[in-house]
Each structure stands twice: as structure tokens, then as C-alpha cells.
MARVOGU-842701 format. One line per field, with one value per atom (N, C-alpha, C, O): residue in one letter; atom name; x, y negated, z negated; residue number from 1. Coordinates in pm, 1 decimal. Layout:
BEGIN
type (A  ...)
atom (CA  ...)
east (X  ...)
north (Y  ...)
up (Z  ...)
seq (NUM  ...)
END
This chain:
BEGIN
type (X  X  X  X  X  X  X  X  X  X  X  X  X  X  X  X  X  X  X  X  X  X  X  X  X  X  X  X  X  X  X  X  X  X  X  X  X  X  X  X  X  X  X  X  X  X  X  X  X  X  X  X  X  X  X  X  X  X  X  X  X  X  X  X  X  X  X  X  X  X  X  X  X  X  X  X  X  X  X  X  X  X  X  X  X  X  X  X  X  X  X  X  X  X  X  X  X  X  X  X  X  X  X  X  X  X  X  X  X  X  X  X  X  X  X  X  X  X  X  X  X  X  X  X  X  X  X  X  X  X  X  X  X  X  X  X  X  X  X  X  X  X  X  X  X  X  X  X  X  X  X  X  X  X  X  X  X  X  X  X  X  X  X  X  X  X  X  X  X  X  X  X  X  X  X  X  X  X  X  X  X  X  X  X  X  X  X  X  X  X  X  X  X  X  X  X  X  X  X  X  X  X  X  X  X  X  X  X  X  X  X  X  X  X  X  X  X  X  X  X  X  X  X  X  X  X  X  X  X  X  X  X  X  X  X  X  X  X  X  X  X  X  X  X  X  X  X  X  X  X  X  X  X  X  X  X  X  X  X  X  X  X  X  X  X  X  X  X  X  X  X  X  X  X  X  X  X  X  X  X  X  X  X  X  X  X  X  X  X  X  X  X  X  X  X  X  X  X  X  X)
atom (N  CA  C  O  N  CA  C  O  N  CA  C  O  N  CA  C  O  N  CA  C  O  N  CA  C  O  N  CA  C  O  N  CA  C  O  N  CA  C  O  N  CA  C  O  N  CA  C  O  N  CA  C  O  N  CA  C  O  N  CA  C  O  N  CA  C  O  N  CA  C  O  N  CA  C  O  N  CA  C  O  N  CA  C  O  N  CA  C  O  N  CA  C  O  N  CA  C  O  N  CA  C  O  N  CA  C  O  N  CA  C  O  N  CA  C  O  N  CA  C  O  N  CA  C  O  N  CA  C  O  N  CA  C  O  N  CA  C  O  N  CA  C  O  N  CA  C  O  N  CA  C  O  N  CA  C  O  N  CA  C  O  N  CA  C  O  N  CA  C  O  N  CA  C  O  N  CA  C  O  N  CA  C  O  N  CA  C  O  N  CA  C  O  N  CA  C  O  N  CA  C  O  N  CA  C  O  N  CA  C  O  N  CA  C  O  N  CA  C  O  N  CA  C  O  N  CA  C  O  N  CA  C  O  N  CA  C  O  N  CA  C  O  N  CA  C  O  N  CA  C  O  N  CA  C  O  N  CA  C  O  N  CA  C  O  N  CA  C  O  N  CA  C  O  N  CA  C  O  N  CA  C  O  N  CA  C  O  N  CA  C  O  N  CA  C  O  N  CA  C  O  N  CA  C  O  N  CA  C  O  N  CA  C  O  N  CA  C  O  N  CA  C  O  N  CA  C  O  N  CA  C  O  N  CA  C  O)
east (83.1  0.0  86.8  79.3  174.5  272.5  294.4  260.7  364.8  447.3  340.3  380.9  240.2  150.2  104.4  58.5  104.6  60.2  194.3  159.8  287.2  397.4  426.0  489.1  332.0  326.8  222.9  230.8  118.1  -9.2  64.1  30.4  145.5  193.2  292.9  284.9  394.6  470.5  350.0  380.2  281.2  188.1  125.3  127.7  51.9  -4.4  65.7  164.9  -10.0  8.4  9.6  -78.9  129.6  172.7  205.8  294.1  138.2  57.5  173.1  226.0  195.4  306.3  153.6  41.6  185.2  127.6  58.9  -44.1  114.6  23.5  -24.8  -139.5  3.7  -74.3  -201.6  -291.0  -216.3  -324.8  -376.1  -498.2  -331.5  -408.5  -498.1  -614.9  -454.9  -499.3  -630.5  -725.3  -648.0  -687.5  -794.4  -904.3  -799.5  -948.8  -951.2  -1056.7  -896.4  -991.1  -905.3  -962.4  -815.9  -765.9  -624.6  -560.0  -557.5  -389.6  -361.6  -429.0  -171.5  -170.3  -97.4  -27.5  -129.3  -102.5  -221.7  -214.6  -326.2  -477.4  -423.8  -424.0  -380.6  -321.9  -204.9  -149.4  -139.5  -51.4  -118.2  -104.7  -160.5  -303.4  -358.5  -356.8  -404.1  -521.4  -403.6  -445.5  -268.0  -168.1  -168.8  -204.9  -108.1  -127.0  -231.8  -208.8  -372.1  -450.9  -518.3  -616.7  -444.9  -409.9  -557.4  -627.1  -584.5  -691.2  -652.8  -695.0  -522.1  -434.9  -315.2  -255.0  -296.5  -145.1  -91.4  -160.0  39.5  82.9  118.6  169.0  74.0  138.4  289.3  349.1  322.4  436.3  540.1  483.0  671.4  774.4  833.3  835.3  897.6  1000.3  1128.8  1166.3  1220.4  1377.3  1410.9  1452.0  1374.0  1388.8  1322.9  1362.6  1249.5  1159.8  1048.4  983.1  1019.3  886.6  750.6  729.6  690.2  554.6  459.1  429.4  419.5  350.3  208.3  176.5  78.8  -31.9  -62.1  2.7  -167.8  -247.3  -384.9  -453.9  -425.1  -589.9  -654.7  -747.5  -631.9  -679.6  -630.4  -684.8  -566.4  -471.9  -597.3  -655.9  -647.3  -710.0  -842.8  -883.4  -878.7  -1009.0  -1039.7  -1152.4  -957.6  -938.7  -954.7  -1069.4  -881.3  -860.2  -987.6  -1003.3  -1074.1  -1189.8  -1317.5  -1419.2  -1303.0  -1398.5  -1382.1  -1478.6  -1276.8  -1241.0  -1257.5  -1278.7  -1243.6  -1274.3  -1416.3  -1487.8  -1446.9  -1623.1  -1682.7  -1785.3  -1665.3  -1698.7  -1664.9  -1746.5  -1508.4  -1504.6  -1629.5  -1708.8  -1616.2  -1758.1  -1886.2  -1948.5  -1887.3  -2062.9  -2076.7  -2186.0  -1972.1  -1930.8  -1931.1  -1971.5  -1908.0  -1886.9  -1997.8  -2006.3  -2110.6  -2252.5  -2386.3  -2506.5  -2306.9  -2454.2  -2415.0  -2308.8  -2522.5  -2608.3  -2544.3  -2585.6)
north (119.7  0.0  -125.0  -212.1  -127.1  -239.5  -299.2  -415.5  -209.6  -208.3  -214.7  -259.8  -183.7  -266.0  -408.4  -485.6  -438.5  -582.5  -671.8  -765.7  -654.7  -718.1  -725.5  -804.0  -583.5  -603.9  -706.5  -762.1  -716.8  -792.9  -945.6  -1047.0  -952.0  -1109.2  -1101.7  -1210.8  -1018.1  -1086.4  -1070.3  -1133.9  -1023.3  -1043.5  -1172.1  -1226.4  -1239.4  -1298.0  -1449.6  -1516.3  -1463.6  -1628.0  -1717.2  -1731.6  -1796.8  -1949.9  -2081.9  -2067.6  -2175.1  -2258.2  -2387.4  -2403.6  -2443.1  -2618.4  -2717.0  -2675.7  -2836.0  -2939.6  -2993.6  -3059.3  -2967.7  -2991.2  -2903.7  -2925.3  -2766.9  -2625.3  -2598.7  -2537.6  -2652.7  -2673.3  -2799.3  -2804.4  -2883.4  -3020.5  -2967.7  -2960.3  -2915.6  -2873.8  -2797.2  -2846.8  -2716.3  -2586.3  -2671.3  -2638.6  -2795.3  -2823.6  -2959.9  -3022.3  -2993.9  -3072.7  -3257.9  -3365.4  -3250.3  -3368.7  -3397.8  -3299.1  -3503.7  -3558.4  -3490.0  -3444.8  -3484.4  -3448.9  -3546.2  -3508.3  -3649.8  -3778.6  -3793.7  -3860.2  -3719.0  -3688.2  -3595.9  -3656.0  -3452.3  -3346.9  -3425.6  -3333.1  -3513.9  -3566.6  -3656.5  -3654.5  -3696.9  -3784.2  -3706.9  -3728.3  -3618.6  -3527.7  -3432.2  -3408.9  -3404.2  -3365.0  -3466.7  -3443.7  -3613.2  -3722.4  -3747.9  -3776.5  -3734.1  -3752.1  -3625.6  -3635.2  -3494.2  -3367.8  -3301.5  -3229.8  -3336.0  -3212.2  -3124.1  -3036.0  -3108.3  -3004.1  -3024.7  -3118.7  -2851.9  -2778.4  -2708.0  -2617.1  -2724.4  -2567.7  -2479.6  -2508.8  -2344.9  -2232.3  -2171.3  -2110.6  -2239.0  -2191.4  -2283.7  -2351.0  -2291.1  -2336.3  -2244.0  -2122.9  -2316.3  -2226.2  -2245.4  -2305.9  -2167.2  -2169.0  -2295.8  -2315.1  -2403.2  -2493.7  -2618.4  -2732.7  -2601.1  -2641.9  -2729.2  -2811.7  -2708.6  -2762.3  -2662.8  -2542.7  -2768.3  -2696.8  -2629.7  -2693.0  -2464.7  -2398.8  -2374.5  -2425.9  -2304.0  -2371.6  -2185.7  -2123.7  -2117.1  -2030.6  -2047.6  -2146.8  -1932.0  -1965.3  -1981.9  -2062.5  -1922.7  -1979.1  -2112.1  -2161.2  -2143.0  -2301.6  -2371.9  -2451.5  -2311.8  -2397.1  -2422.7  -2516.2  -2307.6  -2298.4  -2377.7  -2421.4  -2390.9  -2463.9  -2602.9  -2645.4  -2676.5  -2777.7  -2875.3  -2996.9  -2770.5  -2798.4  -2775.3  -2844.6  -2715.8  -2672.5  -2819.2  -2892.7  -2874.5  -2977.8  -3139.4  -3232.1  -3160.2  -3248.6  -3231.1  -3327.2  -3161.1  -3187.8  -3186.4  -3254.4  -3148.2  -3181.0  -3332.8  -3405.8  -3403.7  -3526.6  -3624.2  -3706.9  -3594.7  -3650.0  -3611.4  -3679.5  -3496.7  -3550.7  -3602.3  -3652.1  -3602.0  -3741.1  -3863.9  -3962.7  -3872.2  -4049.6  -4058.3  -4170.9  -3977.9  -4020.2  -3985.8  -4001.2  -3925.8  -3933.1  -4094.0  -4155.8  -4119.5  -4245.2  -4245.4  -4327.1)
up (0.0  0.0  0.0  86.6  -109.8  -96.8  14.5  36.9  110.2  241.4  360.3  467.4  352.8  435.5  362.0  446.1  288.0  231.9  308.4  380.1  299.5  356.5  544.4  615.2  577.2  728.2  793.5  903.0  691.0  763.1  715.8  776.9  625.9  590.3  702.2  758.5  770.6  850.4  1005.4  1106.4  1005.4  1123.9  1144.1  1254.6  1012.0  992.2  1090.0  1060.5  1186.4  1288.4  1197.8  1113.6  1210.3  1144.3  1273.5  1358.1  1267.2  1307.8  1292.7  1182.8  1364.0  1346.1  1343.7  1373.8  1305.0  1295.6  1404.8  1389.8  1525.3  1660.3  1672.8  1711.8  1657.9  1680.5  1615.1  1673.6  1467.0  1391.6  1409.8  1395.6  1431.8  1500.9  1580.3  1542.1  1720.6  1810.9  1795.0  1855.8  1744.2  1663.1  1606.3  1651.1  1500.3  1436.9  1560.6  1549.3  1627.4  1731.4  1652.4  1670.6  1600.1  1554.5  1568.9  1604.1  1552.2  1594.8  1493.7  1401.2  1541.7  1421.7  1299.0  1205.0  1326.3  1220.2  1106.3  1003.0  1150.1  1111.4  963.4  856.0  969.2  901.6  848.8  789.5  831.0  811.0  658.3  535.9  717.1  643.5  530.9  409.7  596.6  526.7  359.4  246.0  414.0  334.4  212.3  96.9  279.6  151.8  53.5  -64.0  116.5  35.9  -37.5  -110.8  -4.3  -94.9  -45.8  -117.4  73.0  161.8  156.6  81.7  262.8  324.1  253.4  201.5  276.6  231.9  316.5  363.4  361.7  412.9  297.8  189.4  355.7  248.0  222.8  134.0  392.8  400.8  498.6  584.4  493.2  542.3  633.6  611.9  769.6  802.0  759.8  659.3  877.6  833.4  763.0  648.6  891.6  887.5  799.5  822.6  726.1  590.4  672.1  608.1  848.0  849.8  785.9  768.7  768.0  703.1  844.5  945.8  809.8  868.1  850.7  743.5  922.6  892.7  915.6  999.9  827.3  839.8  885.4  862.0  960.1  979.8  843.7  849.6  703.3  633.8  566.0  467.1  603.8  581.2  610.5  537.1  785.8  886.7  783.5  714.4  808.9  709.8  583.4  560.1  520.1  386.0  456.8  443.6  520.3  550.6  618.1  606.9  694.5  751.9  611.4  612.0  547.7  442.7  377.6  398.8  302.2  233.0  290.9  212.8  448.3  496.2  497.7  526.0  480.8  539.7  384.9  388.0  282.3  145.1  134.8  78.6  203.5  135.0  221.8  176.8  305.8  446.4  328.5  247.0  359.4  251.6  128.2  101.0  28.3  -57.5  14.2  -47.2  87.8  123.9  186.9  236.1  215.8  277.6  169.6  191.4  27.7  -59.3  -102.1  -109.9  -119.6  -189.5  -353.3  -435.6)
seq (1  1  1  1  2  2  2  2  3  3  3  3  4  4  4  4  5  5  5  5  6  6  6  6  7  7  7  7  8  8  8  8  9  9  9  9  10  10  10  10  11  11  11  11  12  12  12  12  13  13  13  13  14  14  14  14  15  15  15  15  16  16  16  16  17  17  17  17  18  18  18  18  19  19  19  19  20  20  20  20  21  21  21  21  22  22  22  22  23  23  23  23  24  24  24  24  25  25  25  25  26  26  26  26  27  27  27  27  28  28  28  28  29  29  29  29  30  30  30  30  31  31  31  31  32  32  32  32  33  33  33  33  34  34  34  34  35  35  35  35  36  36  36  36  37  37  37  37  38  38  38  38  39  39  39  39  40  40  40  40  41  41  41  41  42  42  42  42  43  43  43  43  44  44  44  44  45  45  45  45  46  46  46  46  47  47  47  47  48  48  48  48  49  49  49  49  50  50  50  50  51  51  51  51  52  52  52  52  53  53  53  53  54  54  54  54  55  55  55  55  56  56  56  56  57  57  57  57  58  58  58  58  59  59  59  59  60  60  60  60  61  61  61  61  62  62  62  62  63  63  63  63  64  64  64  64  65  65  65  65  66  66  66  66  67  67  67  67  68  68  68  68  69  69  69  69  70  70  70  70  71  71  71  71  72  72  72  72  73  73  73  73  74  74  74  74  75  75  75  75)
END
């Protein structure tokens, strides 16, 4: 079991900042944004310490923008 838990994590698609931009339909100065004001996270880094994006990254990120949107439209 272990050793498949570790195959579906190196399977698992990781996403750059235009790639997940792309992906919810926004720049990616947008996700940039959305990081500062602590929407979005990456889960993970590469070699190189840019930040990488999971489909559930994606997911999270779209779930959380659209909670702060219907805050800013109740009364």
C-alpha cells in the first residue's frame, strides 16, 4: 500500500502558474493575487523552488474564490 501511495503522488500532474491560469480561465497575475490575499497555495515546489499547482490546488482555488464572491454580494 505504501508504495503505491507514492506512485499515484509521482503520477499525480503538477501545473506552473500559466498552466493553472490557463486551466481556471484567468492571468496568471490573477493566481498571483489570489496567493497574496491567501486564496491560493501551491502544495508543491520544483527543483527549482517555483511553485507547482495540483488539480486539487485547482479545485481549492476555484472553491475559495467563489466563497469570497458571494461574501462580497450578501447584503
Amino acid at each position: 500500500m505504501h508504495g503505491l501511495w507514492y506512485r499515484l503522488m509521482a503520477e499525480e500532474r503538477l501545473y506552473s502558474i500559466t498552466e493553472a491560469a490557463e486551466k481556471l480561465g484567468v492571468s496568471p497575475a490573477t493566481i498571483a493575487t489570489w496567493i497574496r490575499l491567501g486564496i491560493a497555495k501551491a502544495s508543491r515546489q520544483d527543483e527549482l523552488g517555483r511553485n507547482r499547482y495540483t488539480d486539487s490546488d485547482l479545485v481549492e482555488m476555484e472553491r475559495r474564490f467563489q466563497e469570497r464572491q458571494a461574501r462580497k454580494r450578501t447584503p
